[in-house]
N, C-alpha and C positions, 0 to 999 in steps of 0.2 A: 352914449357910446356909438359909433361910428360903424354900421356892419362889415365885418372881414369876408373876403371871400378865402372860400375852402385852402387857397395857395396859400392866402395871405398869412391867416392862422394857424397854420402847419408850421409853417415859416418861423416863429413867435414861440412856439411850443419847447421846453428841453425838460429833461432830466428823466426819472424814470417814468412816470405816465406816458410820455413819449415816445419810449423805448416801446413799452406796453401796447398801448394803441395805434403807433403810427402804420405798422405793417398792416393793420387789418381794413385801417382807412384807407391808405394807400393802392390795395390790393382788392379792393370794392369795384363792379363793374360801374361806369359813369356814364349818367344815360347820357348829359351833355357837358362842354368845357368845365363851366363853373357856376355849380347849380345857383338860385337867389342866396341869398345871404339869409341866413336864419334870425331868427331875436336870442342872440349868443346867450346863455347862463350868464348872469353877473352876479359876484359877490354883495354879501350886503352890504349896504354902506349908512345903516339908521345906528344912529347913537344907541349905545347904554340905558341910557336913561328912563326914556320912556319903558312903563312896563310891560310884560309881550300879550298882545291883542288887544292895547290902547285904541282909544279912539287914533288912525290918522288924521294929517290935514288933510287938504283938498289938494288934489294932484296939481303942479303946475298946470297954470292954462288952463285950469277944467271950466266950462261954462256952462253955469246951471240953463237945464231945456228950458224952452218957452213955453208958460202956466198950461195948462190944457184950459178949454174953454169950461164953464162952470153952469150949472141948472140953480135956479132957486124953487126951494118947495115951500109953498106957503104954511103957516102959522106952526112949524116945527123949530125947536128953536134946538135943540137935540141935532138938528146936521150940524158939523163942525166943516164939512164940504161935500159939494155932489160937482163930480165933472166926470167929463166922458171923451174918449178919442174915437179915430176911425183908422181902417187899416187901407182905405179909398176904396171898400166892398162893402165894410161892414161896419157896424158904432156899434163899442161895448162902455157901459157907465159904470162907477164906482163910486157910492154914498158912505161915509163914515158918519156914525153915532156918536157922540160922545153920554155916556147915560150919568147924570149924578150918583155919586155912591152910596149914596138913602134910597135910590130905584131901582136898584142890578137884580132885582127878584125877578127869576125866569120869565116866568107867562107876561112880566111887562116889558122883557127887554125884547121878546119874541112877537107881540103886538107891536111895537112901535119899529120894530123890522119891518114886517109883515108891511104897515104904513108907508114907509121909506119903498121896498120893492113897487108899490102899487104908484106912489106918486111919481119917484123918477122915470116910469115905464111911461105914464100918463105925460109927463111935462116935455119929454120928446117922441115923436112918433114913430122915427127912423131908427132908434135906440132897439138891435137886437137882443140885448143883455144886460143886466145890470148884478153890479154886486153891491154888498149891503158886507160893512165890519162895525159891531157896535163894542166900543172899548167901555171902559169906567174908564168914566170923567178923571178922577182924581191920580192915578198912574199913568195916562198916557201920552207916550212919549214919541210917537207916529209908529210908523210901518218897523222898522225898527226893533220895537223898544217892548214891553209887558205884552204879551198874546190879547188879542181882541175876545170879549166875551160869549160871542156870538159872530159867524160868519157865513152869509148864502148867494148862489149862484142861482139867476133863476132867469133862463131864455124868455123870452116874451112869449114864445107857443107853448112855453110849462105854465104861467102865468094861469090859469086854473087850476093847476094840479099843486101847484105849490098853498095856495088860498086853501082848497079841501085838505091839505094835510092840515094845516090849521085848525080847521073844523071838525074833525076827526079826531077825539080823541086815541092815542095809541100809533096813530098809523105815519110813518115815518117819511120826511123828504130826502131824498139821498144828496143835494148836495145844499144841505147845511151841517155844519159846524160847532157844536156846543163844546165851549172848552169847560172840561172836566175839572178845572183845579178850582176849589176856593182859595186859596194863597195864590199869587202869582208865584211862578218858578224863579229860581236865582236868575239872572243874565248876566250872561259873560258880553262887555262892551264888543263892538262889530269893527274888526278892522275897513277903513276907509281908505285901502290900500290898494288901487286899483292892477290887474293885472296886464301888466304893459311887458315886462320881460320875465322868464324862471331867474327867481332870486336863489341861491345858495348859500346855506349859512354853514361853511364848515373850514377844513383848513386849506390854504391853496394847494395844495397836492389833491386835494378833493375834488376842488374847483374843476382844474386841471382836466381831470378825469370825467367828471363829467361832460364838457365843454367836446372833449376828444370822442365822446360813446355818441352825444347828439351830431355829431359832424358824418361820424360814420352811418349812424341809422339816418341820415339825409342821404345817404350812398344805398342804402341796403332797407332801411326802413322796420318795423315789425316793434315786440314787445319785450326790454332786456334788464334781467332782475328787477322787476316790477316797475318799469318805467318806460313810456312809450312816447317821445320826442317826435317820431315821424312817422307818416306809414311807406310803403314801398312806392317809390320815383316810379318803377316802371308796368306800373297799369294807370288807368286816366279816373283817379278817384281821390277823393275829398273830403275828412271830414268835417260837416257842420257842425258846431255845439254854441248850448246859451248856458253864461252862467247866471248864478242867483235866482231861479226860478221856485215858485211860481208866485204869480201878482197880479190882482186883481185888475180888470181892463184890458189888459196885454196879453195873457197868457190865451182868451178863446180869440183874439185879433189876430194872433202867432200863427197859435193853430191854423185860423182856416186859410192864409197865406201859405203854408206848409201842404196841406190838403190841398190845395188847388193845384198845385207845380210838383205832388204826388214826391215829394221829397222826405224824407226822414234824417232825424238829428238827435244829437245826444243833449239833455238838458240835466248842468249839474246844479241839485238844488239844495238851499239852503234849508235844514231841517225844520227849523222854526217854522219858515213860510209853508213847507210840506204841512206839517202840523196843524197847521190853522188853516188851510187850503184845500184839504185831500181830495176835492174832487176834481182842481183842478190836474193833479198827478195822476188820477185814475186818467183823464183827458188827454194827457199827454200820451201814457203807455196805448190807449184806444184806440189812439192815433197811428200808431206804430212805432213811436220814437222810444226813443232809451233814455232812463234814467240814470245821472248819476250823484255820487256824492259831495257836498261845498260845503262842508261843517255843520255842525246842527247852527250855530251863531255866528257863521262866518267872521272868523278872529284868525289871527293870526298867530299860526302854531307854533313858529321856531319861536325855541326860550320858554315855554311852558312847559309845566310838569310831564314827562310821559303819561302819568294815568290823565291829567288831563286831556292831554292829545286823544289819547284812547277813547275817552271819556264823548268827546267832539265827534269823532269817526264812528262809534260805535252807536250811539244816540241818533245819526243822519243815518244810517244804517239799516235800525230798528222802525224808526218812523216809515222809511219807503219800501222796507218787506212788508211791515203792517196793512198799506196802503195796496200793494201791485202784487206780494205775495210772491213775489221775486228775490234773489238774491241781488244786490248791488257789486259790478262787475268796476266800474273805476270811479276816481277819486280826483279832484285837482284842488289845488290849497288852496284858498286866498289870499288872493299880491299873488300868487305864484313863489310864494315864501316853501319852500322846504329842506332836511337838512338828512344826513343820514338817519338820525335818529326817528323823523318823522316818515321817513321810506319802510323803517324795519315796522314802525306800530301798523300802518296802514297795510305791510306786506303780513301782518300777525292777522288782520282781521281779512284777510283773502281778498285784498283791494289795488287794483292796477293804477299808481301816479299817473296822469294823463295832462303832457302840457300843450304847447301850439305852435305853430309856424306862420300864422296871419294874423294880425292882431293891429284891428282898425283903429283902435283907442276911439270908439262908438261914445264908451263913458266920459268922453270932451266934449258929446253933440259940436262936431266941427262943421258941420252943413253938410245936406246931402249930397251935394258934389263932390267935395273932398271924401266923406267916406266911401262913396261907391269909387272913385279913384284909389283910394288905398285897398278896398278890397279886390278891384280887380287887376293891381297890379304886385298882389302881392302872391293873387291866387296860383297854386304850384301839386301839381299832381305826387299825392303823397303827404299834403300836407293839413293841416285841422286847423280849420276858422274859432276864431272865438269872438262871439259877441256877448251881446247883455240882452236878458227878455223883455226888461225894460225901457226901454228907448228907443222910443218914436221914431229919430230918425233912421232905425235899426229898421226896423219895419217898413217904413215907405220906401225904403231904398233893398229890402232883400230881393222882391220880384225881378228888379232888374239885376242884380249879381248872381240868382239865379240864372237866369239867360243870358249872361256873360259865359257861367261854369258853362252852360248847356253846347252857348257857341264854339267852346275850347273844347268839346268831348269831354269835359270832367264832370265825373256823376258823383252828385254833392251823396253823402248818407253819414249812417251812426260811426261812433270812434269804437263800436268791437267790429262791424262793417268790414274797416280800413283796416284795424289790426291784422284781421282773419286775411287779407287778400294779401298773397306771396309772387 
């Protein structure tokens, strides 16, 4: 779809919505002629057929990143991979296990971690961090798919302290991870639905209305029946946010890029990942950033049950009070799918829809020229970046879009930040 500007779509509009909204649009002070063009609401356009929070395909054009570089550790035949990135500060690694399902008894899936942190730390020397996921062999279906049985974060200067918890009977590491279940939990398959524009699934009179309230809070900005499109044009502020968070590698790489340029952002996370991660969410809130909610199984809500929706919302919920001890302030769907009905479950459980107005399509890895060009030419005071916490080129290219916002006077921060400023 082809972006309208503010006349254009105005223009285009009839019937009663219009009647409705147009005076308020209209009658909105405009900081300039014809602000950027927004990523307009569109209608859904996926078939039938498929059932709701199927696997997608792959977005047109997406191109998978390029491998990260990979460590071998000798005579472990149990890594199924060990590789590691850098943020151009810092290298964080990531070793998965895969354990036979005759071997998942604790104390040896927790030695043969223990082994994994000591060897990846050993086989590079620049390596500040490594994580360690040890799945069963026999269910696993990557990052994805059944919860890892074991999962630890262990900085290279913890690197003693982690070994003595070992040796210690009783005495706990605080960021590892024992998932509690002997059965693996149900899953709900993961929409592959990237968030490229807010989809609407309702009736065109709906559409309509929606389309006309984000046109206006492009004019006025703020948060309206639980739904927050933009924040206010006329102060010099920005929100950042990453979805699908958190992920091992990435998330302390984020971090200390974020730390360094004294910036904070909203990270909405996938429960799941919370779940099996919790320390890295405790690291994000340390940080100062804000958490929000991306479904416990990032699926795709419109067309499922209400108590499932519920079900989704209420479970990503649970897991990041559990973790920060916080209530969870806002919510963005995956794909950017929602429909009235998913506005009223999420506005049931005291949760603000939160969608975007930048949106580099990061998840294409287009090259980091291309994306630092779409981010800085999309960037617009009042308006919320969305990236992914995963990807690379996300990262090497943030330092400098920071110093882009910085050069334009816009001061990047969290989406309740941007809300709260009038």
């Amino acid at each position: 779809m082809t972006p309208l500007s503010r006349r254009q779509f105005l223009s285009r509009l009839t019937g009663t919505t219009l009647a409705l909204g147009l005076g308020r649009v209209l009658a909105a002070p405009v900081s300039h002629p014809d602000p950027l063009p927004l990523p307009l609401v569109e209608p859904s356009t996926y078939p039938a057929a498929p059932l709701p929070g199927a696997t997608q395909p792959l977005a047109p054009g997406e191109r998978l990143a390029p491998a990260l570089p990979r460590l071998t550790l000798s005579n472990f035949p149990e890594v199924h991979r060990c590789e590691y990135a850098t943020n151009g500060v810092s290298e964080a690694a990531h070793t998965v296990l895969l354990i036979p399902d005759a071997e998942v008894q604790p104390s040896y899936v927790q030695a043969l971690t223990r082994r994994a942190v000591e060897q990846t730390l050993a086989a590079r020397a620049s390596l500040a961090e490594v994580a360690v996921s040890a799945y069963r062999a026999g269910n696993y279906q990557g990052f994805g798919g059944p919860a890892p049985l074991l999962t630890v974060s262990v900085p290279r200067v913890r690197l003693g302290e982690f070994i003595a918890a070992f040796a210690q009977p009783g005495r706990v590491y605080d960021r590892m991870w024992v998932n509690p279940d002997q059965i693996p939990a149900a899953m709900r398959p993961a929409s592959r639905e990237f968030e490229k524009v807010p989809v609407y699934v309702g009736t065109p009179q709906g559409l309509a209305a929606q389309r006309v309230r984000q046109l206006a809070d492009q004019l006025n900005g703020g948060v309206h029946k639980g739904v927050f499109f933009h924040g206010s044009p006329h102060h010099r502020n920005a929100a950042l946010s990453f979805d699908d968070a958190p992920h091992p590698i990435y998330a302390p790489l984020l971090l200390e890029i974020l730390q360094r340029a004294n910036v904070k952002a909203t990270f909405f996370c996938i429960g799941r990942n919370a779940r099996a991660y919790p320390y890295y969410v405790r690291d994000i809130q340390t940080h100062g950033h804000e958490i929000g909610n991306h479904t416990f199984h990032h699926v795709r809500l419109t067309g499922l049950p209400l108590q499932t929706v519920k079900d989704e919302l209420q479970q990503c919920n649970q897991v990041l009070s559990a973790i920060t001890g916080n209530a969870v302030k806002y919510f963005r769907p995956p794909g950017g799918r929602y429909s009235p009905e998913t506005l009223a479950v999420a506005g049931s459980l005291g949760l603000t829809t939160a969608f975007w107005t930048d949106d580099p399509a990061d998840f294409d890895n287009p090259g980091q020229t291309i994306l630092e060009s779409r981010l800085a030419r999309k960037l617009r005071a009042g308006g919320i970046v969305l990236l992914h916490d995963n990807v690379l080129e996300s990262l090497r290219v943030l330092p400098r879009f920071i110093a882009v916002a910085a050069g334009q006077r816009i001061k990047l921060e969290t989406v309740t930040e941007l809300a709260e400023t009038n």
